[in-house]
Wavefront OBJ file of the C-alpha trace (Angstrom):
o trace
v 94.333 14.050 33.059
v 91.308 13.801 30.832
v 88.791 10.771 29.735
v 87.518 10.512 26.661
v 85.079 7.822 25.834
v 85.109 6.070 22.437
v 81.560 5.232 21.373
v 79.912 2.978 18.740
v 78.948 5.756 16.102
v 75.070 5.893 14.422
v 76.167 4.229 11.202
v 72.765 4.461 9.623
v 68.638 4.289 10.390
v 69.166 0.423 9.937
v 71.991 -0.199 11.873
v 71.473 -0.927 15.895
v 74.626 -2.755 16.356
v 78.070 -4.022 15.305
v 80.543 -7.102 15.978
v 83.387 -5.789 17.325
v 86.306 -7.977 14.897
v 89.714 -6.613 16.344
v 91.076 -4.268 18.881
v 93.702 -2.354 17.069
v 95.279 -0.843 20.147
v 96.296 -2.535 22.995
v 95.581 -1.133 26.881
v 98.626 1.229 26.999
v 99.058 1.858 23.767
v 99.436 5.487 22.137
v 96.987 6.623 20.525
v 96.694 9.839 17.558
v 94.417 12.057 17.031
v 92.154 9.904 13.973
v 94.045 7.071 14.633
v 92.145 3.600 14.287
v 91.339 2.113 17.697
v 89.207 -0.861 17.069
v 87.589 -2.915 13.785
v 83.595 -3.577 13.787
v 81.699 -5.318 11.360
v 77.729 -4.544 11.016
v 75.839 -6.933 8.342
v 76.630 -4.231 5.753
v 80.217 -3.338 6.019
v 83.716 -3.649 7.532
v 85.113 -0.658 8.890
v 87.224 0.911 11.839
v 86.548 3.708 14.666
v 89.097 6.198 15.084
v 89.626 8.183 18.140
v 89.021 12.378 18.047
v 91.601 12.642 20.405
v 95.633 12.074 21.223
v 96.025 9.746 24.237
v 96.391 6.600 25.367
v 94.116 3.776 25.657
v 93.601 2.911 29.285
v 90.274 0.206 29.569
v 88.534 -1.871 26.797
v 84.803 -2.222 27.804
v 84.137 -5.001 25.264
v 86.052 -8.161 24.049
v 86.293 -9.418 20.554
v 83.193 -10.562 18.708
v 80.932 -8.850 21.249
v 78.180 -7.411 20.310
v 78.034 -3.985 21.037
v 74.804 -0.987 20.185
v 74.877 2.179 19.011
v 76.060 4.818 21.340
v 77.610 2.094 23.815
v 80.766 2.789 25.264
v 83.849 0.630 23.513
v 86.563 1.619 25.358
v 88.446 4.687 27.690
v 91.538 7.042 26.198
v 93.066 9.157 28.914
v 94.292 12.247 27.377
v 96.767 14.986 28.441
v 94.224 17.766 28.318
v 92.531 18.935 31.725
v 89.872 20.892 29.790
v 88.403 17.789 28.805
v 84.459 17.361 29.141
v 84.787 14.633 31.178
v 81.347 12.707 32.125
v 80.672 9.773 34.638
v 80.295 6.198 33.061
v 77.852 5.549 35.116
v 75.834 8.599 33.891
v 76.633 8.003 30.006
v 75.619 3.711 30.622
v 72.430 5.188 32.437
v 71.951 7.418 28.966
v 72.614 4.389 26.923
v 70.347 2.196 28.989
v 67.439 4.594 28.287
v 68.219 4.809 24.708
v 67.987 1.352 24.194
v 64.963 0.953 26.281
v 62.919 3.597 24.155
v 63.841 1.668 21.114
v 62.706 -1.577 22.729
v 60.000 0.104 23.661
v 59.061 1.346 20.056
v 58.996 -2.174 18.783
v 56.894 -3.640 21.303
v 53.473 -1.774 19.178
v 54.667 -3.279 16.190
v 54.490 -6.794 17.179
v 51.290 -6.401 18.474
v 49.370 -3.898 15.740
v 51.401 -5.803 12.464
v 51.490 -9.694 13.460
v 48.466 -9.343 15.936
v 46.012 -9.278 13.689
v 47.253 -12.248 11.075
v 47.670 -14.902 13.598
v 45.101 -16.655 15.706
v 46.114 -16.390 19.195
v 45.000 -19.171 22.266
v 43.003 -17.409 24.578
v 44.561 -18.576 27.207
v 47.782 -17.490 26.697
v 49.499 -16.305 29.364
v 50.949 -12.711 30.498
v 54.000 -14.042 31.237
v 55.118 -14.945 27.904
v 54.158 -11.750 26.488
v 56.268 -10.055 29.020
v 59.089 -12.518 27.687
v 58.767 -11.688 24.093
v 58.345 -7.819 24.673
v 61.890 -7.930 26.008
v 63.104 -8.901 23.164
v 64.741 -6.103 20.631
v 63.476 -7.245 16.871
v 65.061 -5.522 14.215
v 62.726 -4.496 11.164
v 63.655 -7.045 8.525
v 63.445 -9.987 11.744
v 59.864 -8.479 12.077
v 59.112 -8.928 8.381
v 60.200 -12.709 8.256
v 58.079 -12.798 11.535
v 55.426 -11.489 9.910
v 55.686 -13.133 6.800
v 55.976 -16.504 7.580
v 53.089 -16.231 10.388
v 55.153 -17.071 13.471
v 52.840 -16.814 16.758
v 54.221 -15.701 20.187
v 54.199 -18.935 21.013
v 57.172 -20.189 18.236
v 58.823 -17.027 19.037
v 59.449 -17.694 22.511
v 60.973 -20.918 21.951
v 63.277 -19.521 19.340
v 67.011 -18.973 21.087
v 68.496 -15.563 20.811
v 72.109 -15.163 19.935
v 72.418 -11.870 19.643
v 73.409 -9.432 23.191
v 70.666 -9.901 26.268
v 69.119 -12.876 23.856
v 68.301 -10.811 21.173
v 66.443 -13.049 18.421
v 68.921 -12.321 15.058
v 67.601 -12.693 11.266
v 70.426 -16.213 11.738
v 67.892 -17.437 14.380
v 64.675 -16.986 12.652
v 65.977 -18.509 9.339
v 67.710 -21.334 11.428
v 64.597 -21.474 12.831
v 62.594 -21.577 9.425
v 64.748 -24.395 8.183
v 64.491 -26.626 11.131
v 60.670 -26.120 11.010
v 60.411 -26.996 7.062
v 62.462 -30.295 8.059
v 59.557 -31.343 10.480
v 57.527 -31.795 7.152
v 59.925 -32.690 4.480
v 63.201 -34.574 4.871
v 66.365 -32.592 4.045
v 68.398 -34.615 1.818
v 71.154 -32.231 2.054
v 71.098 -32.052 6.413
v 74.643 -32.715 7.769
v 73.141 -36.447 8.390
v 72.800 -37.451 4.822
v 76.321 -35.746 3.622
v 78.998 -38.453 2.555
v 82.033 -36.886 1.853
v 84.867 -38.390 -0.333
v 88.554 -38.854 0.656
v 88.919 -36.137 -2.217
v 86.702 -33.535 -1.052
v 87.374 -30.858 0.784
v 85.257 -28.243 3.005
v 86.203 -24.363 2.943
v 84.701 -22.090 5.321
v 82.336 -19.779 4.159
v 84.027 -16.155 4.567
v 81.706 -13.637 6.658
v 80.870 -11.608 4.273
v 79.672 -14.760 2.395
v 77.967 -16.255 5.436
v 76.312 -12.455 5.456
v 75.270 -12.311 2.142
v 73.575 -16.005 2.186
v 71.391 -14.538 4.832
v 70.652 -11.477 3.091
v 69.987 -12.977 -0.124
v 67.967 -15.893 1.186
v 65.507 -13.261 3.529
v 64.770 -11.198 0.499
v 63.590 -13.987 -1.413
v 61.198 -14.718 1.518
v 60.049 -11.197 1.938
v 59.320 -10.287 -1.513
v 57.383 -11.619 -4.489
v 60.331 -11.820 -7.332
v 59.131 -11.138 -10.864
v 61.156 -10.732 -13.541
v 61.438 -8.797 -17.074
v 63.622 -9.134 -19.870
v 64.445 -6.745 -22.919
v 67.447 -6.364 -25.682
v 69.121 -2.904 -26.062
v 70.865 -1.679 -28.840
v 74.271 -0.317 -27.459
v 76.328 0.560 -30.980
v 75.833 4.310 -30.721
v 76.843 3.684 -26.852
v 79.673 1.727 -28.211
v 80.960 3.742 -30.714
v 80.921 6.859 -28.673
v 82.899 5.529 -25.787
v 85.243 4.632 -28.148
v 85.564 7.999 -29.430
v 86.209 9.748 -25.986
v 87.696 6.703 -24.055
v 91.227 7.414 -24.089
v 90.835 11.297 -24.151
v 89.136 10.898 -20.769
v 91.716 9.259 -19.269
v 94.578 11.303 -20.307
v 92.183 14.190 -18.795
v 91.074 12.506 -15.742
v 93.316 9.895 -14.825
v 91.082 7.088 -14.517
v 89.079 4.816 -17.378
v 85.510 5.611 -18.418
v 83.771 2.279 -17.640
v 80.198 1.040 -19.303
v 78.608 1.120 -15.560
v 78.188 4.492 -14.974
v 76.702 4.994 -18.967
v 74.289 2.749 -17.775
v 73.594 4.377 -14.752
v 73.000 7.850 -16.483
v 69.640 5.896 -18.144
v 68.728 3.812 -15.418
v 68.646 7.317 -13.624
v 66.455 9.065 -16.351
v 64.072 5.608 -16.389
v 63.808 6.400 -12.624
v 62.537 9.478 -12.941
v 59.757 8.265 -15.316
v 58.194 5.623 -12.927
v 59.214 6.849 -9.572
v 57.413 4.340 -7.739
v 60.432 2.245 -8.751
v 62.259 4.008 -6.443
v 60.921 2.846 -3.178
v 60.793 1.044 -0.217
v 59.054 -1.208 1.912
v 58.337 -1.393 5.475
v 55.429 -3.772 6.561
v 52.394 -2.691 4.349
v 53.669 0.763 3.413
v 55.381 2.192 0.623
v 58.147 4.769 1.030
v 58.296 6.350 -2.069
v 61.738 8.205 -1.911
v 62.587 11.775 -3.059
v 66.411 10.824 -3.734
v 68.147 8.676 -6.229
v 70.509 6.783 -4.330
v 72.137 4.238 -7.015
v 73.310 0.708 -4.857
v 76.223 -0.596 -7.208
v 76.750 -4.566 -6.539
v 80.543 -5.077 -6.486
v 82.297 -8.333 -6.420
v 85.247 -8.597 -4.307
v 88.101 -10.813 -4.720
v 87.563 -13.427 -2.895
v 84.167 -14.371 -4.227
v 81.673 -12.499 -2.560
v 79.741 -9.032 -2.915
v 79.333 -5.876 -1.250
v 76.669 -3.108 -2.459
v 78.078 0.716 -2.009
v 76.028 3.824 -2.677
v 76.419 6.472 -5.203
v 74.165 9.336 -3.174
v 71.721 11.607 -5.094
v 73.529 10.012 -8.186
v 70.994 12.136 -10.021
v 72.998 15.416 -8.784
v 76.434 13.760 -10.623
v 77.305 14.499 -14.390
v 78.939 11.944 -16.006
v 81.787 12.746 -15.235
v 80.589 12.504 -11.608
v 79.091 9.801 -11.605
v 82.271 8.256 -13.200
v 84.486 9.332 -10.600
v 82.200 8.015 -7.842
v 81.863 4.746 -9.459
v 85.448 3.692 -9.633
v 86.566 5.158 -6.448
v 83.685 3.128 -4.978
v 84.442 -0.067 -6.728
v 88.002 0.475 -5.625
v 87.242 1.060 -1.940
v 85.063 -2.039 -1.746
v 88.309 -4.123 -3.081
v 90.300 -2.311 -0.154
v 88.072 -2.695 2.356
v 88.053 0.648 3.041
v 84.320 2.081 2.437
v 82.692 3.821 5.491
v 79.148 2.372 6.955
v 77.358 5.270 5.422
v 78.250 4.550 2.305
v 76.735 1.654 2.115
v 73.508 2.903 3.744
v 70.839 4.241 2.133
v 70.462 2.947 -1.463
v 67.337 3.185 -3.386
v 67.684 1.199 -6.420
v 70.400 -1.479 -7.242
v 72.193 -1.846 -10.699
v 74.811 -5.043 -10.799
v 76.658 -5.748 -14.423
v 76.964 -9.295 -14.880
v 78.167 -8.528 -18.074
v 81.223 -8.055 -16.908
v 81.544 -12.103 -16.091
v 80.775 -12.931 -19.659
v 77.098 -13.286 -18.499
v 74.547 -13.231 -21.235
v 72.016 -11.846 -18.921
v 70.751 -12.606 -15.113
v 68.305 -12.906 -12.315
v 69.343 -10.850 -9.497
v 67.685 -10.675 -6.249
v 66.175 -7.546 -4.954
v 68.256 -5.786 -2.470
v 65.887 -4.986 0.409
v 64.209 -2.990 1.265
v 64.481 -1.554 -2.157
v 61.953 -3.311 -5.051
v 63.767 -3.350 -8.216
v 67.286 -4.168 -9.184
v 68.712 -3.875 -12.772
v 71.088 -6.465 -14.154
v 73.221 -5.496 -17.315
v 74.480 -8.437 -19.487
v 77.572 -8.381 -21.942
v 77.882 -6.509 -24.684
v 77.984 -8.580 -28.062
v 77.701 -8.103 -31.931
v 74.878 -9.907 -33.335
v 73.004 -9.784 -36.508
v 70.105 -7.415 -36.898
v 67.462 -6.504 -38.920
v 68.146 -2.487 -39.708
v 65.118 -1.023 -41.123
v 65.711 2.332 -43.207
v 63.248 4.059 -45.346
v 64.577 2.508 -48.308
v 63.596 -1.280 -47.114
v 65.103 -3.481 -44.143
v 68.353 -4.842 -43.759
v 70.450 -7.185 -41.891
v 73.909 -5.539 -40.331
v 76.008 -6.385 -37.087
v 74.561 -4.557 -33.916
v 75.941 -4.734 -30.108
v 73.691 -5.378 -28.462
v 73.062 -6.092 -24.422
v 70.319 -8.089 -22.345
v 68.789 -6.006 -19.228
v 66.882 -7.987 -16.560
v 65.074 -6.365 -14.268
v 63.527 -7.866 -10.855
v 60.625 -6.548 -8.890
v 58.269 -6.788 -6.009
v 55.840 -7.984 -7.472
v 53.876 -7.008 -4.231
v 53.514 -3.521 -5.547
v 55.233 -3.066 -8.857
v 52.766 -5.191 -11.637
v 53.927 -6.702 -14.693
v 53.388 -3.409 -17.031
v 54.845 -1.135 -14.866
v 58.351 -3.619 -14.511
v 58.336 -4.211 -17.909
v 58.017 -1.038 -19.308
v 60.576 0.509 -16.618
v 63.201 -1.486 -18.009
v 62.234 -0.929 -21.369
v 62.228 2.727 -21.339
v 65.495 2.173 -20.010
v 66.337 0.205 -22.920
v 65.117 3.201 -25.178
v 67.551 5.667 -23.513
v 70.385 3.251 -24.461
v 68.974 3.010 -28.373
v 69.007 6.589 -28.328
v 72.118 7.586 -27.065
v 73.575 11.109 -27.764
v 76.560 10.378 -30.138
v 77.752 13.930 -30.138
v 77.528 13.684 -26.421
v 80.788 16.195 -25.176
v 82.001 14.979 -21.903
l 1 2 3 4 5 6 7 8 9 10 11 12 13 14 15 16 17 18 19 20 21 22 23 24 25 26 27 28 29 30 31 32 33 34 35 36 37 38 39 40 41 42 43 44 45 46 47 48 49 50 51 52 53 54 55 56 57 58 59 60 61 62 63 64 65 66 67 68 69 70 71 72 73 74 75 76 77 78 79 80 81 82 83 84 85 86 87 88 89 90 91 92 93 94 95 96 97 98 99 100 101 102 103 104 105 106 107 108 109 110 111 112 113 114 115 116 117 118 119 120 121 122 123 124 125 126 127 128 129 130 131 132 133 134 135 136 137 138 139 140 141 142 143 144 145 146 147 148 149 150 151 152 153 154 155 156 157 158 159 160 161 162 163 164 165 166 167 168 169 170 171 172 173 174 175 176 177 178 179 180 181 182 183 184 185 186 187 188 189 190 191 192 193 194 195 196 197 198 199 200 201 202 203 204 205 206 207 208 209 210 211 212 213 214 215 216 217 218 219 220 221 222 223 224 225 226 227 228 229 230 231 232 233 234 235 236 237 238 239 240 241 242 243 244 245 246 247 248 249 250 251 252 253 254 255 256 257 258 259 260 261 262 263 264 265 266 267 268 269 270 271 272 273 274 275 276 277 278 279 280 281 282 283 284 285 286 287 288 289 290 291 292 293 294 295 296 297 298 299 300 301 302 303 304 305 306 307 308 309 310 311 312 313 314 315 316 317 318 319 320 321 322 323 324 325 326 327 328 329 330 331 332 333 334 335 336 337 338 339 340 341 342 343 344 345 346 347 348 349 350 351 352 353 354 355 356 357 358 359 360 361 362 363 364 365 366 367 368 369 370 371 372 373 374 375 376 377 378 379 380 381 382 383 384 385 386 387 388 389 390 391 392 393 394 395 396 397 398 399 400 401 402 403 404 405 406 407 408 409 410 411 412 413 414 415 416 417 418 419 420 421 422 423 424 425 426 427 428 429 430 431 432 433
């Protein structure tokens, strides 16, 4: 008989760890070859581990809602085949253990080159609470807030880690951040000052609300929101889609949406001000080389998850039609894998398609620009011709963007989005698809 040991997979540069949410398989259970062993659940996405091999599942090395790193061991499958490479746990946990030791390891210089330098340290501070703190695995955005918000050594050690081995968790430094604003001002929201009627009721917040919250309220700390409006003029858009629409579905089986129109120019807009396409970690830029289109999707019950279209610049039309529904119709199934929600450069979300006039979106870190598309609507206009000016009906569309301010000025953000606008105004009407 054979072992094979079912690992936490690298699900992206981001991505140290996952919650495990629900063992699928039970200890003596069956097991098939790409069958679904367990559920995890990383601050990104929902998604399940199958096993590579036919057997049956002997030992589960971790419970429900444990925390669990990237390359630990999740559980054992004994299989039938005595060819197996089979390896000593102790050996593999001895691997892991070094793995995660070099990483903790790596972002011990960090805390002391990047936050070092901003905050005034006591002179007297003691070794021992250094050695405390450098235990303690920070993830990069926690290091950011840490960073940004000028917390010393001395708040950081009395911050209480939740996370595995008392990791300190983006949840504990903005718990942490709210409790220390409340010192100075009172909260007249706090659980203290809440009356609640005999009418009201309370709903728990789903996790991938609870999730998004944290994401959303961490990116409006870490970057400097600006935003910029301008009006497109969509009728040759309009018309044109019209024209094809229903051909393209008899051909391809599926509808051709606004989105991914919109995405063709927001791609061509990104190629004129590449900076746009960036990054940012600490005080560098990472200016990137591929177009990788995040697509906010709204789910049904209320909240939002962001998949990737990957070098969307590569994709047709057509292409990047395809990729947009089957995305869109993962994200409602639950069924997107963590890299494909990894790795986005830019985010696009269409609040037009709420009835949304226009919107401020938040940046999706560590990108620094996001594009929001309002509805579509017929409005009067003045149409000049060379024979004078007129007023006809026009559909026309809002597009917001929002920047980082930190690097991307006011000139640069507004004429990004209005170049994009231009690609819209000018939009091929004989286009064959």
């Amino acid at each position: 008989m054979g072992k094979y040991f079912l690992k936490l997979p690298k699900m992206g540069e981001s991505i140290a760890e996952a919650t495990l949410v629900k063992w699928l398989k039970e200890v003596g259970d069956k097991i098939e070859t790409d069958e679904s062993v367990v559920e995890i659940a990383t601050d990104k996405v929902d998604s399940d581990i199958p096993s590579e091999v036919k057997g049956v599942l002997k030992e589960k090395k971790f419970l429900e809602n444990d925390i669990i790193k990237v390359g630990e061991i999740i559980g054992i499958i004994e299989t039938e085949n005595d060819d197996m490479n089979e390896q000593v746990e102790d050996d593999i946990n001895t691997q892991i253990e070094k793995e995660i030791g070099e990483q903790e390891s790596v972002s011990v210089p960090f805390i002391e080159s990047e936050i070092e330098p901003i905050i005034s340290f006591e002179e007297n501070k003691t070794n021992e609470t250094k050695n405390n703190l450098d235990k303690k695995f920070l993830s990069p955005l926690v290091k950011n807030i840490i960073k940004k918000e000028n917390i010393n050594y001395q708040e950081l050690e009395k911050i209480p880690g939740t996370g595995k081995n008392g990791r300190i968790t983006k949840k504990d430094i903005l718990s942490y951040l709210n409790s220390r604003q409340s010192d100075s001002f009172q909260d007249i929201s706090s659980e203290q000052n809440l009356v609640l009627g005999t009418q009201d009721k309370i709903i728990e917040m789903s996790r991938m609300a609870k999730l998004t919250s944290a994401n959303m309220i961490a990116s409006k700390q870490i970057s400097a929101h600006v935003q910029s409006f301008v009006e497109a003029d969509v009728t040759d858009l309009w018309n044109w889609r019209e024209k094809v629409k229903n051909s393209y579905q008899i051909r391809e089986g599926e509808k051709l949406t606004f989105t991914p129109l919109f995405i063709t120019t927001l791609i061509k807009a990104l190629k004129d001000f590449p900076l746009l396409n960036s990054s940012v970690d600490g005080d560098k830029i990472i200016q990137k080389k591929a177009i990788n289109i995040s697509m906010a999707t709204a789910l049904d019950d209320g909240s939002l998850i962001v998949p990737v279209i990957h070098n969307a610049d590569h994709l047709n039309l057509v292409g990047l039609s395809k990729a947009v529904n089957d995305l869109a119709s993962r994200s409602r199934n639950q069924s997107l894998k963590p890299e494909e929600v990894q790795g986005g450069s830019f985010t696009i979300t269409n609040v037009g398609n709420f009835g949304s006039l226009m919107g401020t979106p938040i940046i999706n870190q560590p990108q620094v620009g996001i594009v929001a598309i309002g509805v579509i609507r017929k409005v009067p206009s003045v149409i000049e011709t060379p024979k004078g000016d007129f007023i006809g009906i026009r559909r026309k569309v809002m597009l917001s963007h929002t920047y980082d301010h930190r690097i991307i000025n006011g000139a640069m953000g507004g004429n990004f989005v209005k170049k994009m606008a231009d690609y819209l105004d000018q939009w091929d009407k004989n286009l064959i698809i």
